[in-house]
Backbone bond lengths (Angstrom), bond angles and torsions (degrees), N, CA, C in turn:
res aa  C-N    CA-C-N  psi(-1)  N-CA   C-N-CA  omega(-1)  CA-C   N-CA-C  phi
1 X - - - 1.442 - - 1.524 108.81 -
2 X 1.121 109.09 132.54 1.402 106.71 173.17 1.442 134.01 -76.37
3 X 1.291 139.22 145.80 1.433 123.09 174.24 1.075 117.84 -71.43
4 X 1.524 120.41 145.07 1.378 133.03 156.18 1.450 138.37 -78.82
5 X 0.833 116.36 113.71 2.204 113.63 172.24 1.481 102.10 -70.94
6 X 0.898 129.96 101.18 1.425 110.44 149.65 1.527 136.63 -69.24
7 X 1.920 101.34 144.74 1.615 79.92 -174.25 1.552 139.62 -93.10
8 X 1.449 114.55 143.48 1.707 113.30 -155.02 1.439 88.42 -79.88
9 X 2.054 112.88 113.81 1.186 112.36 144.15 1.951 123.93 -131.89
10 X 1.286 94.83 -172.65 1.553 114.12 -179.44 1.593 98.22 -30.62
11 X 1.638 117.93 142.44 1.490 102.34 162.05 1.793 98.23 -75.86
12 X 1.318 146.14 -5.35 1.108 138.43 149.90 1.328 122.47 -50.74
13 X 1.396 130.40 -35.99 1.112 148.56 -178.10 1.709 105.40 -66.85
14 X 1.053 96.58 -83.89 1.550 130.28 -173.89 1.492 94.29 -22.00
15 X 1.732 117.51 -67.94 1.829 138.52 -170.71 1.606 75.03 -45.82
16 X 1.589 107.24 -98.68 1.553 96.23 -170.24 1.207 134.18 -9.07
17 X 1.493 120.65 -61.32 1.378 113.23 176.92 1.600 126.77 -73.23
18 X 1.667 113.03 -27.43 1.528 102.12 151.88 1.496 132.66 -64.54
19 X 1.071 125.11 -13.86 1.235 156.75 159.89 1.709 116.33 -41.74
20 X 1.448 102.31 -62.94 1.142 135.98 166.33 1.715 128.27 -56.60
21 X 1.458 78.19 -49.74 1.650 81.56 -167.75 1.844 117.44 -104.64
22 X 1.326 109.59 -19.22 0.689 119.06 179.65 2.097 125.64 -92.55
23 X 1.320 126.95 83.09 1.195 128.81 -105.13 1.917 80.29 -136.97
24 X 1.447 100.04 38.82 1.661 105.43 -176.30 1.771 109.78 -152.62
25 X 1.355 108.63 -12.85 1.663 126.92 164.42 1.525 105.72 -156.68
26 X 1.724 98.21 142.00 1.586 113.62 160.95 1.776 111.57 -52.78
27 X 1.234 96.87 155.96 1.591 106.97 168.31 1.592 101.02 -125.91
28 X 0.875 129.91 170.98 1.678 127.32 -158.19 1.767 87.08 -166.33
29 X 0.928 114.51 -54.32 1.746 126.47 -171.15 1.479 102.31 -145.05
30 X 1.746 97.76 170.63 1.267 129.87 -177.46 1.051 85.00 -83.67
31 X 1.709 152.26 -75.48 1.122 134.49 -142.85 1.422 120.18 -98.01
32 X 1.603 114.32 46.51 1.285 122.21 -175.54 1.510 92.62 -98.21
33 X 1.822 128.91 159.23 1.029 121.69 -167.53 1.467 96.97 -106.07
34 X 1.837 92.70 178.41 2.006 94.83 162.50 1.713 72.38 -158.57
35 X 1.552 82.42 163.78 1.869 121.79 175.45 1.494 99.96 -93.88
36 X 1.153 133.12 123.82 1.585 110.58 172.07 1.639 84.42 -100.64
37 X 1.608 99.99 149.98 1.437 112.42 175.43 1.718 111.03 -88.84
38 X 1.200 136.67 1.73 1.181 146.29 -176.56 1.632 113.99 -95.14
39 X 1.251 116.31 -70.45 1.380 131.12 154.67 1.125 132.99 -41.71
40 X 1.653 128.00 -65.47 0.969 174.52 50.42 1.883 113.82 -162.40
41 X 1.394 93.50 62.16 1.374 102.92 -178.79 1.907 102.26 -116.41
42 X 1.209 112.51 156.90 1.296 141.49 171.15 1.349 110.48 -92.99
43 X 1.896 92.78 99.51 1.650 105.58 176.18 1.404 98.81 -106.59
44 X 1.614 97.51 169.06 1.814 112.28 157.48 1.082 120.84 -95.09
45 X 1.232 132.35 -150.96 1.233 125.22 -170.72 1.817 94.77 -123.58
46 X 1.350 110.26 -24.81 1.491 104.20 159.93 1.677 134.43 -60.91
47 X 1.457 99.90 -35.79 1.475 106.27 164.35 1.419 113.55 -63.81
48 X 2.291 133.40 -34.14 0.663 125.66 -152.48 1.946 111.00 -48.39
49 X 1.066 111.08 173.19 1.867 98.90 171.13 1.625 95.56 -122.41
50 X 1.643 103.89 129.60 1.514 98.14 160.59 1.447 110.38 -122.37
51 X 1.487 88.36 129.15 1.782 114.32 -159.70 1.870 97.09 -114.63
52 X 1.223 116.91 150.42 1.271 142.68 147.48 1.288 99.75 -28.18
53 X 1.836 106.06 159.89 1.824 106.52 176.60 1.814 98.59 -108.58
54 X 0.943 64.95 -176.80 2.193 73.97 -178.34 1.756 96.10 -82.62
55 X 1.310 134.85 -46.00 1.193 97.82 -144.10 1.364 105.44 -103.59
56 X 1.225 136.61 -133.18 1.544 142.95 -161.35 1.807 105.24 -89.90
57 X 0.793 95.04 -60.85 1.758 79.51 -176.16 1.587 100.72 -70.76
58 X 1.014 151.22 -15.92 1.339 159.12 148.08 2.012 103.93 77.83
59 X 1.389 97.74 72.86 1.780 105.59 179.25 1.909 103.09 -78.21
60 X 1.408 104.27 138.66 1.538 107.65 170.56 1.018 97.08 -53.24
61 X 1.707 108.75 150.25 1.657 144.07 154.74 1.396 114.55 -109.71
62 X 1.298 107.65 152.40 1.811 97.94 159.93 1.649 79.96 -136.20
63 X 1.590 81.43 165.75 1.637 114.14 -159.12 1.562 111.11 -159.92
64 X 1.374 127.82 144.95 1.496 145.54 -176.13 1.525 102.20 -55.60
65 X 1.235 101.40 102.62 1.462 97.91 166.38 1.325 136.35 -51.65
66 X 1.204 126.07 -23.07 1.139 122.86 150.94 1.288 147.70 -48.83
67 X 1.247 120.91 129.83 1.509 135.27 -175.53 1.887 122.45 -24.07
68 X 1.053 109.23 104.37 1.482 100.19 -167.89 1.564 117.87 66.75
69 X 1.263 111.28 48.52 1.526 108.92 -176.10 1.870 93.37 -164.34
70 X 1.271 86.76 92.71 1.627 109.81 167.33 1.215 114.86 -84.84
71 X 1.499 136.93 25.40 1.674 137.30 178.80 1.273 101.53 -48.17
72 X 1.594 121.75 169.44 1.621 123.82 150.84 1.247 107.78 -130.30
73 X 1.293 115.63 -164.68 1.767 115.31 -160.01 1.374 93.38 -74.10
74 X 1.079 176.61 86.83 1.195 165.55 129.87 1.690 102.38 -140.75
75 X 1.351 104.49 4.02 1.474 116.11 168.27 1.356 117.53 -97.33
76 X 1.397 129.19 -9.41 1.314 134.48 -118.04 1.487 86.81 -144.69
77 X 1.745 119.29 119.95 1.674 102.97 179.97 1.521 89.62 -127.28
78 X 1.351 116.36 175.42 1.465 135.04 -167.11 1.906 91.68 -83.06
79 X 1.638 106.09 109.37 1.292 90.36 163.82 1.640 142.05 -62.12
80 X 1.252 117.91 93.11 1.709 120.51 -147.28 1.673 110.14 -97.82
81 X 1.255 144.12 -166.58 1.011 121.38 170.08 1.533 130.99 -76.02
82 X 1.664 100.59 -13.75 1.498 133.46 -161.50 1.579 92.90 -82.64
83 X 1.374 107.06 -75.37 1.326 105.99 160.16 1.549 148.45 -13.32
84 X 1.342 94.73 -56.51 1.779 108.57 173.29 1.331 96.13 -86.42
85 X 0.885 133.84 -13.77 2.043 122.43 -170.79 1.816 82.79 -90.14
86 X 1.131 112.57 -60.79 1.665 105.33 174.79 1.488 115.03 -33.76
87 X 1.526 124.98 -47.21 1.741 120.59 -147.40 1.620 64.06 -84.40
88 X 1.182 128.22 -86.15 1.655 132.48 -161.40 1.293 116.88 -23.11
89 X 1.496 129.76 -38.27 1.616 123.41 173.66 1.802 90.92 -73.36
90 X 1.343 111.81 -52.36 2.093 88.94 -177.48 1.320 121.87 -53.16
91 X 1.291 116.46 -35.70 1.512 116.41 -167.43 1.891 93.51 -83.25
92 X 1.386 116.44 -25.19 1.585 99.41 166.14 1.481 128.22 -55.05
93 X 1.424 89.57 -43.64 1.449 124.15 -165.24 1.668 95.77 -59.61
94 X 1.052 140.24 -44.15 1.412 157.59 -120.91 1.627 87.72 -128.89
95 X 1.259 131.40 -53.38 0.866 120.65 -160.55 1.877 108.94 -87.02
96 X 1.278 84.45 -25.62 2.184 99.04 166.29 1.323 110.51 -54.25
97 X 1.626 105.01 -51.51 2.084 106.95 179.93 1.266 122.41 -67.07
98 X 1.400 114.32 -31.03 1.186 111.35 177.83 1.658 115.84 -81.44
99 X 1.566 118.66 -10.29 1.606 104.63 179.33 1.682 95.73 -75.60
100 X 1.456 81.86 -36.76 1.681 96.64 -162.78 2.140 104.13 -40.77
101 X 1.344 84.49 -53.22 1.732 99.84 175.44 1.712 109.49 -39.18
102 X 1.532 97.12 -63.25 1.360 102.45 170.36 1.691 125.82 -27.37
103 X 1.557 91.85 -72.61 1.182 97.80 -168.00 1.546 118.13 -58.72
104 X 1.639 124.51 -32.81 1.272 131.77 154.20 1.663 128.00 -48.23
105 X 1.430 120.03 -20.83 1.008 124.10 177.30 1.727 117.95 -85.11
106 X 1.345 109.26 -49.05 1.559 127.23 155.49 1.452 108.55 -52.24
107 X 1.657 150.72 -29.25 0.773 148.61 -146.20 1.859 94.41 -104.24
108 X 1.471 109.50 -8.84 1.438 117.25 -167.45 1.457 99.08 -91.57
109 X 1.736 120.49 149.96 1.405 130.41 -155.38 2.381 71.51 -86.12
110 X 1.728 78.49 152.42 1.585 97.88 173.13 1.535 111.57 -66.12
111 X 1.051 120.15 150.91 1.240 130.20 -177.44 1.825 108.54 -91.04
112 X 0.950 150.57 121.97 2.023 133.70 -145.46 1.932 79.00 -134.41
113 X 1.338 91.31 85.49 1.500 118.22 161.65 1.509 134.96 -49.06
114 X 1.897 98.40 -15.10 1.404 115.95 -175.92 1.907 107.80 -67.31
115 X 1.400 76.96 -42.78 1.857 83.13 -176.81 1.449 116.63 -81.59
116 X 1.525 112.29 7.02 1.583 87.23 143.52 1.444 123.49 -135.03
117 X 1.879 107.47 57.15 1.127 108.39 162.69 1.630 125.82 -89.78
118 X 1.677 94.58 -6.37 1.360 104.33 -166.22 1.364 122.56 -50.64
């Protein structure tokens, strides 16, 4: 994948172009949030990145600022209360399997590494 520059504009600019491009929620401000469902981090609209398009006539995109996370607005939901009680039972949920993992892994007889230095 190739890297992206995004381009540095006006926070006047920027509203406009989320405004614009984003054609599935209002933008009101830069520092209104979203959930991206891909990532699953809570951006603004100041972090958003607006990058160039891939093909020949080359129309702006915006995209998840985050690292390896090419989402677009239709990825992106209003963090609500419903919402965060949702990410919070997964990240419970997630965080239950993995002790659980734990404790199954410790629960395994030691492996006695001496015998195969021979």
């Amino acid at each position: 994948m190739a890297l992206v520059s995004p381009i540095k504009l006006s926070d006047e600019d920027k509203l406009e172009t989320l405004q614009r491009l984003d054609q599935f929620r209002q933008w009101h401000s830069l520092d209104e949030k979203r959930y991206c469902l891909v990532c699953g981090e809570i951006i603004t609209g100041r972090e958003i990145q607006v990058i160039w398009g891939k093909r020949e006539n080359r129309p702006l995109r915006i995209i998840c600022p985050t690292e390896h996370c090419n989402a677009m607005p239709m990825e992106w939901v209003r963090p609500t209360d419903e919402v965060l009680i949702k990410i919070a039972e997964a990240e419970r949920r997630r965080i239950r399997l993995t002790i659980r993992a734990g404790r199954a892994t410790r629960s395994l007889p030691k492996r006695n590494d001496t015998q195969y230095d021979r």
